[in-house]
C-alpha angles and dihedrals in degrees: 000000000000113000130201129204098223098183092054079056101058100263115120106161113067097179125228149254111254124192096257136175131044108039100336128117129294101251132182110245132272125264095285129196129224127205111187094332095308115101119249130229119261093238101264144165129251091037124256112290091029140101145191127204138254095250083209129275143270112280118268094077114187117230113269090216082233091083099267131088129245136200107268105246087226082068103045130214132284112236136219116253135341107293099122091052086078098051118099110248102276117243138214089256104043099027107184097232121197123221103213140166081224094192110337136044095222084053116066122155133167100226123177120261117226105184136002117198107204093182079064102018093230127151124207114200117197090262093206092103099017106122107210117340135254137335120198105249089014112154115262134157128172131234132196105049124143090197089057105053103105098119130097115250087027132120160179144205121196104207097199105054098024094238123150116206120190147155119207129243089235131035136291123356118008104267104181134072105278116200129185116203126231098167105127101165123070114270095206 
């Protein structure tokens, strides 16, 4: 894993994770990382292209309008194993956000978690933006992890102290031209 200390470079504004998808805001995007021209994956768990499931929800489900009941989003979701008792507690600065189809699969957001309850393994998400609320085996996977970056192509910035983290997509130093965007305004 090779770092850089982006602030000692010049760059001052990282960016940040927005609630972003079905019916949420239109957002710039997050502070993104290029490898020879290609972007790179916000380190996450389970790895790109997989997914784990919603275990089921607190009791006091809301009505779906489609005749079955859903978590309420106010309550949050219980997750399968043990995977988050291994996360750092998430700051206001790096949030560890999730990426779900929360109830139904036409409707995925990221939303920001802000707590995660390993003794129940319960999972409460910033509701503000949240549409609905949870489905039992419903597809989740979570994004901005240090612990979890132990892919190639995948990395981390740590906002606070202005540190990139990366490991690049092939081995050894990074050989290609590695840029970081700033851009928070829309280009078209």
């Amino acid at each position: 894993i090779y770092t850089a200390d982006l602030k000692a470079l010049g760059m001052t504004n990282f960016g940040k994770l927005n609630s972003r998808g079905f019916a949420c805001p239109t957002w710039p995007a997050h502070c993104e990382l290029f490898y020879n021209g290609e972007p790179m994956t916000l380190a996450q768990w389970p790895n790109k292209g997989e997914f784990t499931s919603i275990a089921g929800f607190p009791e006091g489900g809301v009505d779906d309008e489609h005749g079955s009941q859903i978590g309420a989003k106010e309550n949050g979701y219980f997750y399968e194993g043990d995977r988050p008792s291994l996360w750092k507690t998430p700051s206001a600065a790096n949030p560890i956000w999730a990426h779900g189809y929360w109830a139904w699969d036409w409707a995925n957001s990221y939303q920001k978690i802000t707590s995660i309850d390993t003794a129940k393994k319960l999972i409460l998400l910033e509701p503000k933006n949240l549409h609905g609320g949870f489905r039992k085996g419903q597809r989740v996977y979570y994004v901005n992890i240090l612990e979890e970056l132990d892919q190639p192509g995948e990395y981390y910035v740590d906002t606070e102290q202005g540190i990139l983290f990366f490991l690049p997509p092939e081995e050894g130093a990074p050989r290609a031209e590695t840029f970081v965007s700033e851009l928070e305004t829309p280009m078209i």
